[in-house]
Structure formats: C-alpha cells, structure tokens
NULOKE-334946 format. One record per residue (C-alpha): x, y, z. Coordinates in pm, whole numbers, plus 32768, in hexadecimal, padded with zeros to 4 digits. Example, Ala and Ser with C-alpha at 12.3 -4.5 7.8 and 13.67 -1.06 7.14 Angstrom:
84CE7E3E830C 85577F9682CA 
! end
This chain:
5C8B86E989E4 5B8386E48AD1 5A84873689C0 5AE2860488EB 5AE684FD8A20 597485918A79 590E855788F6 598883F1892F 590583CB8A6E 57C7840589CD 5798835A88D0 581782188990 5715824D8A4E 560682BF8959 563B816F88A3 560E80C289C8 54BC816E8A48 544580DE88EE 54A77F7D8918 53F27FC38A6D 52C7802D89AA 52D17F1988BD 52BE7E2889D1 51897EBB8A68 50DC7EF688F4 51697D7088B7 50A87CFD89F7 4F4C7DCF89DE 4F407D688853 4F847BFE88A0 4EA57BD88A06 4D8E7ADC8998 4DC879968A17 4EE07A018B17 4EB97A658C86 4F837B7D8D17 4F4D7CB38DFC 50027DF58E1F 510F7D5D8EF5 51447C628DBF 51897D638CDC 52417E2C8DEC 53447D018E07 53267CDA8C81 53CD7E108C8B 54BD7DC88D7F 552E7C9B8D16 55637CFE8BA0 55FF7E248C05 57947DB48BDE 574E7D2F8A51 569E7E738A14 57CB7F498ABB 58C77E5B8A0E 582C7E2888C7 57FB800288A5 596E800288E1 59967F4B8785 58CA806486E5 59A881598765 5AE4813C8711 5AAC81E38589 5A33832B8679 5B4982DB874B 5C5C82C18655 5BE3840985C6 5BF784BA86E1 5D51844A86E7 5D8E84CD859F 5CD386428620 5DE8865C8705 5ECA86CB85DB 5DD4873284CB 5C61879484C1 5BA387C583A2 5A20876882FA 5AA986238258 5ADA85CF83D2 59628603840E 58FD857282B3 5975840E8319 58D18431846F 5787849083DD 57B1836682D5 583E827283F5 56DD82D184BF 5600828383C7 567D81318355 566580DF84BB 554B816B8504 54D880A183BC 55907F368444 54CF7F7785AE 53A77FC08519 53AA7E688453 542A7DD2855C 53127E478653 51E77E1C855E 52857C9F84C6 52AB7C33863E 51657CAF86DD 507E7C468599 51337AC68560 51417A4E86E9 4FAD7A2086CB 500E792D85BE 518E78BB861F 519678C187B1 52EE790F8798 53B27A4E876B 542E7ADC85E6 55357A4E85A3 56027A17845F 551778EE83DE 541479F98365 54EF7A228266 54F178DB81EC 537F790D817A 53D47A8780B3 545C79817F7A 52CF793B7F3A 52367A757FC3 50DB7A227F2F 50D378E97FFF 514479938131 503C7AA1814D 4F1F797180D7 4ED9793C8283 4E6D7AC5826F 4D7E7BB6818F 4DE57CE880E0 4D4E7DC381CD 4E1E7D2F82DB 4F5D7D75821F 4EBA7EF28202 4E8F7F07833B 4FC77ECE83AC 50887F7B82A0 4FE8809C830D 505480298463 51B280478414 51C7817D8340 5153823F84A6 5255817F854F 534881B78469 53088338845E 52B1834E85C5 53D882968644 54C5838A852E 541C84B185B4 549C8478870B 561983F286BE 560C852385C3 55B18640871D 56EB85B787C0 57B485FC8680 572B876E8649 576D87C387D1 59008765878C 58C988548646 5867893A871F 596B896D880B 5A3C894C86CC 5B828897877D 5CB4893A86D2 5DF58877867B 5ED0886887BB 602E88D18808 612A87F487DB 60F987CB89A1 5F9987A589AD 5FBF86EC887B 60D685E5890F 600785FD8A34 5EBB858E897E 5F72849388AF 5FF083DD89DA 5EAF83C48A9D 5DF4832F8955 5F1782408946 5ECE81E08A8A 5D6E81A68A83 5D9180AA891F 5DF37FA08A54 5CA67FE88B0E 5BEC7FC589D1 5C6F7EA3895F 5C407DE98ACD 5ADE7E6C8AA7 5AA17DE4897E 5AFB7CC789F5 5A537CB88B24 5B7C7CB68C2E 5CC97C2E8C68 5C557AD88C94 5C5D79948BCB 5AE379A78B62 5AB27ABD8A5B 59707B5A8A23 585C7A6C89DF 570C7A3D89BB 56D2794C8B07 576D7A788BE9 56007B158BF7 553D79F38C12 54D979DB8D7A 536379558D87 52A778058D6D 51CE78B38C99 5256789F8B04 519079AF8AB3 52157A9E8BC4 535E7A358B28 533A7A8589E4 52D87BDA8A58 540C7C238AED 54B77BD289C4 553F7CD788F1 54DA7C7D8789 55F37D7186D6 56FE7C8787AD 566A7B608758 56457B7485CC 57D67BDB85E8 58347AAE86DB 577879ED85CE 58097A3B8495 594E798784C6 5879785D84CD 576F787B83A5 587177CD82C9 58AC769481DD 590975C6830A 58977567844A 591A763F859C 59EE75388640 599774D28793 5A9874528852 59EA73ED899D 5AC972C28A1E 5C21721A89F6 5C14712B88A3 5C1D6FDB89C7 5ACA70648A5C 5A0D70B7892E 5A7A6F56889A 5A016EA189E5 58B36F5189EF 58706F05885F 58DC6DA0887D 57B16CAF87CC 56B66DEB8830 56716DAE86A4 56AD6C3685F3 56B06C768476 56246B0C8450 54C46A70847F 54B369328574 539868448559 52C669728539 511F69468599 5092694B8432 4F706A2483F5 4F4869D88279 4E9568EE81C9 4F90693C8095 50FD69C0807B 50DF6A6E7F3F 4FAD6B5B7F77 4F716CC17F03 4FBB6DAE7FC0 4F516EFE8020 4FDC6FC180FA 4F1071178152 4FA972158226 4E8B72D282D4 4EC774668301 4ED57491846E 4E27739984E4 4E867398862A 4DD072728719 4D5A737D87EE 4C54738886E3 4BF4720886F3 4AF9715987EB 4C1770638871 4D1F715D88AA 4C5572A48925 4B1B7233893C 4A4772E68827 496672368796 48AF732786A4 49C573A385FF 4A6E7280851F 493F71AF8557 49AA70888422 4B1F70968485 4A9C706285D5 49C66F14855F 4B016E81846B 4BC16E8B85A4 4AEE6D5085CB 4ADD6CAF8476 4C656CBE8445 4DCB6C9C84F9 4DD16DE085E0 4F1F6E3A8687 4EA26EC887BB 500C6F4D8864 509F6FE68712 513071228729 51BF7235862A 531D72958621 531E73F785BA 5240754485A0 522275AD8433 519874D782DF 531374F08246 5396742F8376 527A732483B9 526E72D9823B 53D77273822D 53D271F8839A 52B170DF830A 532F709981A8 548870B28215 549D70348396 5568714E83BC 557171F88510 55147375851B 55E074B58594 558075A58654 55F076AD8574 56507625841B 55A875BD831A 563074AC827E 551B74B68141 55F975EE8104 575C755280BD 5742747D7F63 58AB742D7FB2 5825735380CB 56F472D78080 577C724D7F33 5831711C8013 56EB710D810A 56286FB180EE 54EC6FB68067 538F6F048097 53566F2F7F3D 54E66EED7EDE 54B86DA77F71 53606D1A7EDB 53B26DC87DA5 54CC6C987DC4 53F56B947DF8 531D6BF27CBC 52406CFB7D40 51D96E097C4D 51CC6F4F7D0F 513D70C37D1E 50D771D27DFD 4F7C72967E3E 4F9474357EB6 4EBA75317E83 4F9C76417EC9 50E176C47E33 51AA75A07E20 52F0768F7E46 52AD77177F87 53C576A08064 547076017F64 537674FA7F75 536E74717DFE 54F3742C7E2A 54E273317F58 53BB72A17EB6 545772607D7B 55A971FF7DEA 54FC70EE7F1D 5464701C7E03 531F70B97D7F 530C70C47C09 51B0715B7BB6 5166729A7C60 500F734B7C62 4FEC749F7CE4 4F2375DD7CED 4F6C76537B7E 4EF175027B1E 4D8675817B66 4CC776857AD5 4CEA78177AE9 4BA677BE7BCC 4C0576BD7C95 4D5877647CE3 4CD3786E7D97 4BB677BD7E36 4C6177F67F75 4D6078DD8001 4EAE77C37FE6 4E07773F7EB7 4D3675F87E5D 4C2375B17F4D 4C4474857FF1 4AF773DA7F4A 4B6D74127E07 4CEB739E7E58 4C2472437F28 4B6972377D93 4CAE720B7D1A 4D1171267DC5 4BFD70297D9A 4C17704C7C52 4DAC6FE67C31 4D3E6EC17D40 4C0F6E337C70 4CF46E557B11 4E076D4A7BA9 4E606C4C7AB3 4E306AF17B39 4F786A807AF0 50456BC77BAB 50616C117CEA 505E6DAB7D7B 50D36E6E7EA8 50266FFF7E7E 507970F27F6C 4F7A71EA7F9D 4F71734280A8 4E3D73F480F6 4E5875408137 4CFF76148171 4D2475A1831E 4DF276EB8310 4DF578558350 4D19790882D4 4C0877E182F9 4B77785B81BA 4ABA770F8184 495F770B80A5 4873764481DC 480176CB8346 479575C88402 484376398535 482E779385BD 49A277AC85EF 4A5977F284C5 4BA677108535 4AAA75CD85B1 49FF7619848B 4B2075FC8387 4B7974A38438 49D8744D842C 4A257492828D 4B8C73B98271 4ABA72BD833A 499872C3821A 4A8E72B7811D 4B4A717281C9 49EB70C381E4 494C711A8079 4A9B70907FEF 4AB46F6D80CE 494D6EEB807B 49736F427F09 4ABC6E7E7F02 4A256D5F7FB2 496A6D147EA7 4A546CF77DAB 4B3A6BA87D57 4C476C1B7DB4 4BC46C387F2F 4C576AD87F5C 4DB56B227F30 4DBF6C6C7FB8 4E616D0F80FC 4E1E6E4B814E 4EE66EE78271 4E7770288302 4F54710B83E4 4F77726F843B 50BB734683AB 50C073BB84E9 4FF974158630 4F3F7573866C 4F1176888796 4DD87690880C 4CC776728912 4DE376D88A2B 4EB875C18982 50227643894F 516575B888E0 51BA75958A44 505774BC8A66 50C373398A5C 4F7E733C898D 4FFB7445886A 50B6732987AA 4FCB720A87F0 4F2F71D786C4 4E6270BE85FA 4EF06FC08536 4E0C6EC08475 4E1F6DF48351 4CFE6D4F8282 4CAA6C8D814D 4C556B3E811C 4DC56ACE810F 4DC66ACE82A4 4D5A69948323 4C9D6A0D8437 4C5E6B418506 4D516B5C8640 4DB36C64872E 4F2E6C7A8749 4F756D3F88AA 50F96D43886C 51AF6E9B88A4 523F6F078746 529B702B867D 523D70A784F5 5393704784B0 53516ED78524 52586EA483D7 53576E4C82C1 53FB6D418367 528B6CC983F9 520C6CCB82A7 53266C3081F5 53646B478315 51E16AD382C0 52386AB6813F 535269DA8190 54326AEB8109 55866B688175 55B36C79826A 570C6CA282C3 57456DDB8219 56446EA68318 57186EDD8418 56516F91851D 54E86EAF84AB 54936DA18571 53B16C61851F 52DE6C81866B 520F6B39860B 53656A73860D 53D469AC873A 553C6A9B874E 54676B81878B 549C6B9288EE 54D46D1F8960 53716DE8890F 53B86F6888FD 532F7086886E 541D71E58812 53B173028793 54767454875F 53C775A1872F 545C76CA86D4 55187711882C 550A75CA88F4 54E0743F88EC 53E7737B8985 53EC721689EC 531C71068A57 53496F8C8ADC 52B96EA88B9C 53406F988CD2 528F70CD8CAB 52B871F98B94 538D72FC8BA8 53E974418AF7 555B74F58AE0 5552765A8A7B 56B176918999 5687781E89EB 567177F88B7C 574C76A08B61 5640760F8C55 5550753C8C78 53F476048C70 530A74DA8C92 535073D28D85 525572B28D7C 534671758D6D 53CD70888EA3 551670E48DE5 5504721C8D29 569C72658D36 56A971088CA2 559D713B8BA2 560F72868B34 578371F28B1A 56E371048A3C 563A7209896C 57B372DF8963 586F71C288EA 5767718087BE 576E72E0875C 590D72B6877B 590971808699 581C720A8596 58FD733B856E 5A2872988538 597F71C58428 58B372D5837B 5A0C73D78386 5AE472AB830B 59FA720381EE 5A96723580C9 5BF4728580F3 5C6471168114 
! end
C-alpha cells in the first residue's frame, strides 16, 4: 500500500511542478511590453498555486482508479493504459502550453475554448502567422510532448519495480477502505473546498496588473472551465433580480428617431459602409495623437462628419461586423456570427435598405466562410457577395488572408462608378491586410504594424480621390469605422483608449463637414443611419439614433473576452467577469456604471438565448 500512495503522491505532484513550469516558460516567452520582477513571478506562483493543485487532481483519478483496481489484480494491461493515459496528457498539456503561450501575444487573454471556433477554417486561422512559425512550434510541442511523457512514464516504471502484488483479502479490505475514503478529499479538491464558490478562474487573480494575472492562470483549467460555454447559445448571466435589470434598461435605448439633426442633403443616398481591419483610434491624430501614420484619414476627419466619442463594442472582426450591420451588442465569449439559428431573426442594415429599394452586396478579400461569415451576410440582407475566389489565382494569394487591400479598394470603385442612375446601393466592404502578419507590399514606416496602417491609409486616400471624381460622388456616403480596436503602444483592453476608435463618413451627400462629440457605440450606426434616411428602426433593439433628440443617455459598452467596460459622462470603468471586480476605476460612480454595463449584458442574453423560440 504504501508503494501505490507514494506513486500517487508523485505524480500529483509531478503534474503540478509542470503547471509551475508552464507558468514561468508562459511569463519569460510573453515579457515584452509587461513589467515584473522576481517577486512578480514569485507571487505568480503563489497565487496560481490552488488551480494548479486542484486542476492535477482531475488528471489523477484514471491513475487513481487503477491503483484501486491493483489492489486485487496486477498485470501489463494495467501499465499499458497508464503509459497510453500519459501520453495523451502529456499530448493535451503540451497543446495546451504551446496554444496558450504562442496566442496571448495576439489574444491578451488566456486559451480558452473559442480557439476552437477558428479550427472550422484552419487556413484562415494560421493567415496572422508564417509557416516557419507553425514549425517552430510544432517542433516545440513534440519535445514537450516527449519530455513531459518521459517523466510521468519514470514514476510508472519505479511502481513496476517494486512490482506491488495482489493483497490479502486484510490488506486488501484495508486498502479498499482508505481509497474509499480519500474519493471525498478528491472530489472537495477538485472543487476547491467545501464552500459555495467552486473552483474558478478569479480565485488566483490577485494583482492590478492583467498581465500578472493571466500568469497565474492555469491554461489546462481554463480551456476545461470554458468548454461548457463555446456553444450555440449565449452563457446566461444572471447578475440582478428581473425589477433591477428592467429599471436600469428603462429608455437607455429608444427604437425611434425624434426630430433628429439632419446631416444629409438627400435621404436616399448610396451608401457604403467600410469596416476598417483594426483600426483602432490609437492610430489616428485626434484620438492618439499620430500624425504620420494615417496621414489622409487624419485630413477627411476635416472634410466630413467625424464622430469624435465613438467607441467599439467588441474585440474580434466576427463581433464588430455584426455589432455595426446588426446593432447587436457583443459577448464576451460567444460568437454570435457562429449560431445561423440566431442571426437568421437579427435586423439588418442591409435587411432594412434592401426594403426601401436598395440593391445590396458585400466586398472581402478573404475566405468569406471563416466564422460563418457568408451566412450572417446573406441572411441580414446582402444579395451580391464578392469574395476572395472571385479574384485571380494571383490576387488570392497576394497576401497571407487573401486579397490585398488595393486591389479589394479597385473593386470597389469600380461597382461604385457602374451605379445605374435610376438605383440606389448599400456595399459592404472589410479590409483585411491591417492584420497579422502585416505582410503589406509598401514601407513607408519602419515599423511593420504603423506601417500596415500607413498602407490601409494609402489605400483609403487613392480610392477616396479616385471616387471623387466620378458622378456618382454626389450621392454617395461613405462611412468608415474600425471592426474593432487594437493592442498597442502600451494600450490594452483595460486602456479607456483601446476601444476608442474613428468614425467618419464622407461623400458629397453630407451637407457639410461637422464634428459630432456625442458618446456612442458601433452598435449605435444602424439606427443613426436609418434614422438619417428617414427609415424605420424599431427592430434594432440595442442601436440607438444618437443625432435624435430621445437621445438623452450617452454611453459606450464594450465586452472583451473576460470583462465589460463602460463609459459615461461619469468616468470609465472596467469589471473583470473572472475576479467579479472592478479592475479599473476611473468614474465618480463606477459601482453605478458597471451596474449599468451588468444589466446590458443581462438583457442582451436573455434576448440572444430566447430569439427564436417564440
């Protein structure tokens, strides 16, 4: 007996030391553009230490069972499934390991079960990397794999070793009922004591500092804690009593348009609607004060209507597309691109104008599949869609995700300056070189990320002045916004600046150029837009005419993959959903604010879980 509880004993604690390891190999890999010291990583440690002892006792209860079963019987079929049980785990650690320490320069969040959301279009979800990247790291976590084998596999051969023979039917009883025993003790450390809170993510978060957070996490624990999740529906999140929620939502969004301050000259324009890859504002002169980097954007910000206080409401391109052409609110986890069975009863931009007589389509370069994208496009109103095996063999590969955005811009000048007189047009169109890798054909800037923004930039003012030119120009509104913001220059998701990103529209169908300095959201642009075309909105639920008198309550949301932030004319805050705190407190109110922000989230749940079924 003694031999088998020291085998278990350790290789509790062998899996352990290498979620230990993992930490410290997650934290040197991962180090640019985050300050710690030794004590950091010392309470890094520390802190993650009770989800790394929970989450090895879940990977040893196969070795315990058998043990169990060695009381009685030994044999090599006993060792065979040990030495196959170490190797797929050493295999699923190893994944886990490489997949969390290579993705959080691009993610800032831990792996969870979203990753494999993007394995349905695998050729789109390795187009942010090169093949000798993959190599690299495939090679990686083979010597994980085998290293991490190689070690469970010692603590199998010393219990071979001492060769434990079947027991007597007193040592046996005896054995039996100390086992039985401990299967209590390993289910309360599973789950993480005797209290109501089970083990969780938040339990290790302990520092101001998101990155030092992350650390601690255990990855293995949180891709499991995740899966129940990664669904077709939406986690429900039951913050507040039903009275509460329905107080704090009460006319925070009028479906309806009220006297609203015209900025037309016409109500039946065309319109284009250009979602810029990552444009974050901290890219843009006004918002982070760059001026050589998206030098023409910068100047239109002056020639057109430029909403200076509009903010995005989600992370990734899937959300912010059908956050803007749906006024849809985001989830931190969920994707709701990725449910057809919802987003076949979500309003539409295009749904709407298509209505009122609009013929409409829908520019992309890449793979027009990737996150089901072609689907919630088709089914939210646009007819005619143009996409990367549209172009030639050539011009597909012209750049890692596919169409360059120059010859994507060329396309859609050319569908502009073919309008019939007597039609009227809403096209769609998402860049997409502003990515990982940057692979983008000019260098103007030595930086490859600046510089891929310095290209989109180009691109934006060739095909403004070339479009200018043409007829159509007097008719035409263009609106540019960003799918979402980006991480950079210091600027995380916990950075009130992250999400702050440009919105401006142009063509000579504006009457004027204006600055509008009104807080909004990417959501808020359907019922803007349609409020302008003196079109019905009431169907966009969470969208918001912000140039109508109701509009009366100015506030920006965003969720990101483990939190929400809010802003108003009180401050901004930020509520982490892992540590169920607040993390960033800049607001007169931010227990108010973040209440706010809860009860949003609550409603948009509800909505999203229920739409459908009626």
């Amino acid at each position: 007996m003694k031999q088998r509880a020291l085998y278990l004993l350790t290789t509790y604690l062998l899996t352990v030391l290498i979620f230990v390891a993992a930490k410290l190999v997650f934290m040197w890999c991962n180090a640019e553009g985050h300050s710690f010291d030794v004590g950091d990583v010392f309470d890094v440690m520390v802190h993650g230490l009770t989800l790394d002892l929970s989450t090895a006792l879940y990977f040893l209860i196969v070795p315990f069972l058998l043990i169990m079963v060695s009381i009685w019987y030994t044999g090599r079929w006993l060792f065979r499934i040990l030495q196959g049980y170490y190797l797929l785990i050493s295999l699923a650690f190893a994944l886990a390991f490489v997949a969390d320490t290579s993705l959080y320069e691009f993610w800032q969040f831990k792996l969870d079960a979203s990753c494999l959301q993007y394995l349905e279009t695998p050729t789109e979800a390795m187009a942010s990397v090169s093949w000798g990247y993959i190599v690299v790291r495939l090679i990686i976590l083979l010597l994980v794999t085998v290293l991490m084998y190689k070690a469970y596999w010692l603590t199998v051969r010393s219990l071979r070793t001492v060769s434990p023979q079947p027991s007597d039917w007193k040592s046996a009883a005896f054995g039996l009922l100390a086992f039985l025993v401990s299967v209590p003790l390993l289910v309360i450390g599973i789950r993480g004591g005797l209290g109501e809170s089970t083990t969780n993510i938040g339990q290790v978060y302990y520092s101001s500092q998101q990155f030092l957070n992350h650390s601690a996490v255990n990855p293995v624990f949180s891709f499991l804690a995740s899966l129940e999740k990664n669904s077709s529906s939406v986690p429900e999140y039951k913050f507040m009593e039903e009275a509460e929620r329905a107080r704090l939502m009460a006319d925070i969004y009028p479906t309806t348009s009220v006297d609203s301050d015209t900025l037309l000259r016409t109500k039946t324009p065309h319109v284009i609607i250009i979602l810029l890859e990552s444009c974050g504002g901290i890219f843009t002169e006004d918002i982070g004060g760059r001026k050589e980097i998206m030098p023409n954007l910068n100047r239109y910000v002056h020639e057109g209507v430029y909403f200076s206080q509009f903010y995005a409401n989600s992370y990734r391109t899937d959300r912010g597309t059908l956050c803007t052409l749906s006024g849809y609110p985001s989830f931190p986890k969920s994707s709701v691109m990725k449910m057809p069975a919802k987003t076949r009863f979500l309003p539409g931009i295009a749904k709407s104008l298509r209505e009122a007589g609009y013929k409409t389509s829908y520019i992309y370069g890449g793979d027009i599949n990737f996150t089901n994208m072609r689907s919630y496009l088709v089914t939210t109103g646009f007819d005619q869609l143009c996409w990367q095996k549209d172009y030639s063999l050539e011009e597909q590969h012209s750049a890692n995700w596919g169409v360059r955005d120059d010859i994507t811009f060329a396309t859609l000048y050319e569908q502009i300056a073919g309008f019939k007189s007597d039609e009227h047009y809403l096209i769609g169109y998402s860049t997409l070189s502003s990515h990982e890798p940057w692979d983008v054909p000019t260098h103007e800037l030595k930086e490859e990320i600046p510089n891929a923004f310095h290209y989109l930039d180009q691109c934006i003012g060739t095909f403004i002045e070339k479009v200018r030119k043409t007829p159509q120009w007097d008719n035409l509104l263009i609106v540019l916004l960003p799918d979402h913001g980006f991480t950079y220059f210091g600027v995380s998701e916990e950075h009130e600046m992250h999400d702050h990103v440009p919105m401006l529209w142009l063509g000579g169908a504006l009457k004027e150029p204006r600055r509008i300095d009104v807080l909004c959201n990417q959501t808020d642009l359907p019922a803007t837009l349609l409020g302008q075309l003196g079109l019905p909105h009431d169907d966009f639920l969470f969208s918001r005419d912000v140039m109508s008198r109701n509009y009366t309550y100015p506030f920006a949301v965003h969720t990101y993959n483990n939190g929400i932030t809010m802003k108003d004319s009180t401050g901004f805050a930020v509520y982490d959903l892992n540590a169920n705190r607040i993390v960033v407190d800049k607001s007169t109110d931010s227990e108010a604010l973040i209440r706010r922000g809860m009860a949003i989230l609550q409603t948009a749940s509800e909505h999203i879980n229920q739409l459908g079924k009626q």
